[in-house]
FITI-126118 format. One record per residue (C-alpha): residue number from 1; x negated, y negated, z negated. Coordinates in steps of 0.25 Angstrom, whole numbers. Layout:
! FITI-126118
{i:NUM&x:X&y:Y&z:Z} $
...
This chain:
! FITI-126118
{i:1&x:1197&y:-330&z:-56} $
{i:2&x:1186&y:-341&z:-60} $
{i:3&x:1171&y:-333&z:-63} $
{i:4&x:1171&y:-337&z:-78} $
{i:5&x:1155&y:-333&z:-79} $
{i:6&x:1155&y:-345&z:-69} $
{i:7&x:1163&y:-356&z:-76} $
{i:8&x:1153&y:-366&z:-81} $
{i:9&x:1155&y:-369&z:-96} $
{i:10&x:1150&y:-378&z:-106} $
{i:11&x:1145&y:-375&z:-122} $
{i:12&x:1149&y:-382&z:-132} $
{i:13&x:1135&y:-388&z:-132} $
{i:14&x:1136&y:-391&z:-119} $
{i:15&x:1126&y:-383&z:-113} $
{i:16&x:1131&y:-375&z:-99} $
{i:17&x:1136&y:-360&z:-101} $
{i:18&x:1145&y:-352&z:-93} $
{i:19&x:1150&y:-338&z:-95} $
{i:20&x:1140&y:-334&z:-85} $
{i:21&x:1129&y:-335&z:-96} $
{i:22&x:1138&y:-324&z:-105} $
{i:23&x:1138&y:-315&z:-94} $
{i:24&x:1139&y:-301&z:-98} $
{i:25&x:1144&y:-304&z:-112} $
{i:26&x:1158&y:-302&z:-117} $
{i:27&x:1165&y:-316&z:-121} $
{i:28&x:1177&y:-321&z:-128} $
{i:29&x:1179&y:-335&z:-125} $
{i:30&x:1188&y:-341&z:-135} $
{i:31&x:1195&y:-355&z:-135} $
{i:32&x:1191&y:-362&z:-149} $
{i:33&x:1197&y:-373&z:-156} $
{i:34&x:1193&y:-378&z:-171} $
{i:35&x:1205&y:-382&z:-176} $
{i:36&x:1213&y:-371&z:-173} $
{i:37&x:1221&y:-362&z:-181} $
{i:38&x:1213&y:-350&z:-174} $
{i:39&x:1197&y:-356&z:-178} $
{i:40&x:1195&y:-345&z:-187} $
{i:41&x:1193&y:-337&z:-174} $
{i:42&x:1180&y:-343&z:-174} $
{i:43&x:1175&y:-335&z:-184} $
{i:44&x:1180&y:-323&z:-179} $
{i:45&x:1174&y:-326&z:-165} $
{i:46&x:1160&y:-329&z:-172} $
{i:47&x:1162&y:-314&z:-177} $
{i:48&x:1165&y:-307&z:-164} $
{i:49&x:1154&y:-316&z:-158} $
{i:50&x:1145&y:-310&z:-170} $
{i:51&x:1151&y:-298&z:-169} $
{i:52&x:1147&y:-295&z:-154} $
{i:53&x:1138&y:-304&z:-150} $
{i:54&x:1126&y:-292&z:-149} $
{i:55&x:1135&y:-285&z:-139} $
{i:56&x:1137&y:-296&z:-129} $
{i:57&x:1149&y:-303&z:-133} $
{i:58&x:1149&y:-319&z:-135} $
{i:59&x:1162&y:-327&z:-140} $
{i:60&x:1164&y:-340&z:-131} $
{i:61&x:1171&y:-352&z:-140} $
{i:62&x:1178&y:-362&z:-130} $
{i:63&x:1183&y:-375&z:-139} $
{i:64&x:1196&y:-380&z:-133} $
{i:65&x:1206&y:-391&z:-140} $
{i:66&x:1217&y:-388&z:-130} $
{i:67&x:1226&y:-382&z:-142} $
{i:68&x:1232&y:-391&z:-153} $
{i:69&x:1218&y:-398&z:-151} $
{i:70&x:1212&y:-390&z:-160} $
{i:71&x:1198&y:-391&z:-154} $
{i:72&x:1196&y:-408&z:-155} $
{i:73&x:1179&y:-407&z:-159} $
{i:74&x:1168&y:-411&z:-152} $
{i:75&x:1157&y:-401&z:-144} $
{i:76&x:1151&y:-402&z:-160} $
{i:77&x:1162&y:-403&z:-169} $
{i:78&x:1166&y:-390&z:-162} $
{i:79&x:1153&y:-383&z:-162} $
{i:80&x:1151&y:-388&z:-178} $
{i:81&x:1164&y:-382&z:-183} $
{i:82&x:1162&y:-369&z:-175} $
{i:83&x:1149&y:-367&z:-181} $
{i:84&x:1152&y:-372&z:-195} $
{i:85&x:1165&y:-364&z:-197} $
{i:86&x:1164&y:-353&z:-191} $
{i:87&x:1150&y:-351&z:-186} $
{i:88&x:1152&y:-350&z:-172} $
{i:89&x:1140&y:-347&z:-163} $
{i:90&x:1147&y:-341&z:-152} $
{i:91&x:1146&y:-351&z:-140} $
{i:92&x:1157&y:-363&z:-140} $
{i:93&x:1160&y:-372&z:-128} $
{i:94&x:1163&y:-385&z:-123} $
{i:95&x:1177&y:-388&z:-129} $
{i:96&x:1187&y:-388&z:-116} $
{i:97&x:1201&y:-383&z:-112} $
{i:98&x:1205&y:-370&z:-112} $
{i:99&x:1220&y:-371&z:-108} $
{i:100&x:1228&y:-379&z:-98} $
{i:101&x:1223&y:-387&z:-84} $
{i:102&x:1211&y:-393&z:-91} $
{i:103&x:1205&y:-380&z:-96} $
{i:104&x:1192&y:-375&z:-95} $
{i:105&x:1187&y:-365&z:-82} $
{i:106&x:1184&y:-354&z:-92} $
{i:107&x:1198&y:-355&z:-98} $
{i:108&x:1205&y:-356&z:-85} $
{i:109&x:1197&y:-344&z:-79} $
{i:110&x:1200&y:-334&z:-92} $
{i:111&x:1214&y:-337&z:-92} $
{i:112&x:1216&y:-334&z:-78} $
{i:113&x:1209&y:-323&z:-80} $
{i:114&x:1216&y:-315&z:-91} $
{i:115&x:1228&y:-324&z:-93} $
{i:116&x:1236&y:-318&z:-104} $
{i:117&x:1229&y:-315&z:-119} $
{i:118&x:1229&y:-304&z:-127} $
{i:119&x:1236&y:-304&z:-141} $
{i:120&x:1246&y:-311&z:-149} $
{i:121&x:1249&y:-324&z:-142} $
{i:122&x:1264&y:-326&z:-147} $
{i:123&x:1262&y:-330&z:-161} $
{i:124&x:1252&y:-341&z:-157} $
{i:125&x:1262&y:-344&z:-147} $
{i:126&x:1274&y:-345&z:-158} $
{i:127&x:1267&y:-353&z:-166} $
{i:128&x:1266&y:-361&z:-158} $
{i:129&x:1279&y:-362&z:-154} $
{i:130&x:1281&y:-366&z:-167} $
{i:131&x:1274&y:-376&z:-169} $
{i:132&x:1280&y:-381&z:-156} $
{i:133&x:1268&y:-380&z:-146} $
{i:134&x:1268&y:-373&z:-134} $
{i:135&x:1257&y:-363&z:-132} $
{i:136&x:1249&y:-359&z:-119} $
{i:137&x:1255&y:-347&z:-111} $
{i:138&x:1246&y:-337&z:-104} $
{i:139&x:1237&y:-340&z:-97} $
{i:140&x:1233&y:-351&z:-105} $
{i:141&x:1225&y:-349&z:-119} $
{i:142&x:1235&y:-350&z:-128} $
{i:143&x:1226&y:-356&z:-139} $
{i:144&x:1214&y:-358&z:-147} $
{i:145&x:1204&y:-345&z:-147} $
{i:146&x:1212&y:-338&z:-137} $
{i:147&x:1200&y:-328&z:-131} $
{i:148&x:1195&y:-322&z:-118} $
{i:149&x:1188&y:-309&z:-119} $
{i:150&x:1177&y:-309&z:-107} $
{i:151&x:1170&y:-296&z:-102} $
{i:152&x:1156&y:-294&z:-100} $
{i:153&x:1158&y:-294&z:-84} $
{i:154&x:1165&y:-310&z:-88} $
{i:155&x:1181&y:-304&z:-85} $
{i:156&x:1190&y:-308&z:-95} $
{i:157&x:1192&y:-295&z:-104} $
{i:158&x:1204&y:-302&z:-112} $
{i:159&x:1211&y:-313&z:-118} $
{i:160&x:1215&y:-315&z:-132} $
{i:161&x:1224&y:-324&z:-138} $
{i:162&x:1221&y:-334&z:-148} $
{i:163&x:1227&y:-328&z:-163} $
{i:164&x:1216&y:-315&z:-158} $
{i:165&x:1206&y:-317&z:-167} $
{i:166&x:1193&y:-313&z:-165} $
{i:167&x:1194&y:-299&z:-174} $
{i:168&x:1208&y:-295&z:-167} $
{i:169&x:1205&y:-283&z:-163} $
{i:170&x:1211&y:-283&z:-149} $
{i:171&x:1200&y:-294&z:-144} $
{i:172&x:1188&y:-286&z:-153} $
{i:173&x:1191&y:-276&z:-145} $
{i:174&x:1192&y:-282&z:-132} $
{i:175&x:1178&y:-288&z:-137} $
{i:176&x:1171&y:-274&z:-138} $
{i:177&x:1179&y:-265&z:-127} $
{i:178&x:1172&y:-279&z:-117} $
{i:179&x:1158&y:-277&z:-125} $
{i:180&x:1159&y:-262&z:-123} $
{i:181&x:1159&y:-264&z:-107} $
């Protein structure tokens, strides 16, 4: 299992982070797409951020197009839309894979990590099926805004599918009984 404080990552804006420099903080690091049925979460991520930012929690917004390409904007583009639409000042990052053999370290390591999700990941999955697509089986992210809960101590607490939106109150809850440690 790969040290995910060590795994070199880049912002959005290009400058060097890694999840060393959120040590101690809890984190949900959430794969975010524009043009997906699921954007909305982005205003609901921007709440929790608000929400518990005080307390030591930070959301992590990781742009990936892997899905129905429904991430095809530049660094700015990206950035622009996040902050026009939705408000967004959580940290975003480079866009990048976070399924199959290209994807990111960070995506590898957390689905190795905790490899099956938490919530309701069959409707998406007929859905899909209906629309004659064949969608990700654990361990993979299944889609857009799919989220991993880390712990202060940087474990991964939990794993959330993608139609858990940010209020659901199975990750709310998984969010304070982390920030309560």
């Amino acid at each position: 299992m790969a040290d995910l404080s060590a795994i070199p990552l880049t912002r959005i804006d290009g400058a060097s982070d890694s999840l060393a420099a959120h040590e101690g903080k809890v984190l949900l690091v959430v794969n975010v797409a524009s043009k997906c049925g699921l954007t909305p979460q982005y205003e609901g991520l921007e709440a929790l951020y608000k929400q518990y930012q005080d307390q030591g929690f930070e959301v992590l917004g990781f742009p990936a197009n892997d899905f129905g390409a429904q991430e095809p904007g530049t660094a700015e583009e990206i950035m622009e839309f996040c902050s026009i639409n939705y408000g967004v000042s959580f940290p975003l990052f480079t866009k990048a894979p976070v399924t199959g053999e290209a994807k990111q370290p960070l995506y590898a390591a957390l689905t190795e990590a905790m490899p099956e999700k938490q919530g309701d990941t069959q409707t998406m999955k007929e859905r899909f099926r209906g629309f004659g697509m064949t969608p990700n089986e654990d361990p993979e992210v299944l889609w857009n805004f799919e989220k991993f809960l880390i712990s202060r101590d940087g474990s991964v607490a939990g794993r959330f599918a993608p139609g858990t939106t940010p209020s659901d109150p199975l990750l709310v809850g998984a969010i304070e009984t982390e920030l309560a440690k």
